[in-house]
N, C-alpha and C positions, 0 to 999 in steps of 0.2 A: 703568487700569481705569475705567469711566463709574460717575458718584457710585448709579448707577439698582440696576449690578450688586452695588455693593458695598452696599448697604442691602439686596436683597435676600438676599443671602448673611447677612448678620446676622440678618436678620426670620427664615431659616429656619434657623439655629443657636438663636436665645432659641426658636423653637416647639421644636425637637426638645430645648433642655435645658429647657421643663416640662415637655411628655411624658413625659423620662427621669426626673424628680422630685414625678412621680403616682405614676407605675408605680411607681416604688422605696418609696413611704411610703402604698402602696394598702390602701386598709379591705379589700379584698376576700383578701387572703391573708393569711390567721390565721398559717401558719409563718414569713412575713416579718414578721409583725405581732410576735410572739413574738421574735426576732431584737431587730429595732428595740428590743423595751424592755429587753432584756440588755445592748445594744449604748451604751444611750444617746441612740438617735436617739426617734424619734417616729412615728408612725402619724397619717394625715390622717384626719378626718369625711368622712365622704363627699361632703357638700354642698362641704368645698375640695376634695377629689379631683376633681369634675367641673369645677368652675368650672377649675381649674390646667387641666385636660385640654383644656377644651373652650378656653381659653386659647392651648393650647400648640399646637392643630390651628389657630386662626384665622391662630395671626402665622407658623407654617411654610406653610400653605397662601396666605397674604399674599407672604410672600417666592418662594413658587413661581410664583406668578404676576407677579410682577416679573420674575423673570429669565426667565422666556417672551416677555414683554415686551419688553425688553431684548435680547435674545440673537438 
């Protein structure tokens, strides 16, 4: 496999697991929210939920465009 595809492939796995770890610990749903603090987990501020989000859209849309690139 070319070093090109296999960086991409990572860059668009770490975006899609921030994504999956906004959405999961998201200010904006109160019954996840509630969950989270029974559960032990935590709930983000919103100022980290976007920053992780907006995070997690640059390096999978980074990685998409590598292996367009590449491919």
């Amino acid at each position: 496999m070319n070093k090109n595809i296999k960086s991409g492939i990572i860059y668009l796995l770490v975006g899609a697991f921030f994504i999956y770890w906004a959405e999961s610990h998201s200010p904006k749903k109160i019954g996840q929210a509630i969950g989270n603090a029974f559960s032990g987990s935590y709930t983000m501020d919103e100022t980290s939920y976007y920053v992780c989000l907006i995070i997690g859209i640059a390096a999978a849309l980074f990685g998409v465009l590598k292996l367009i690139r590449k491919a």
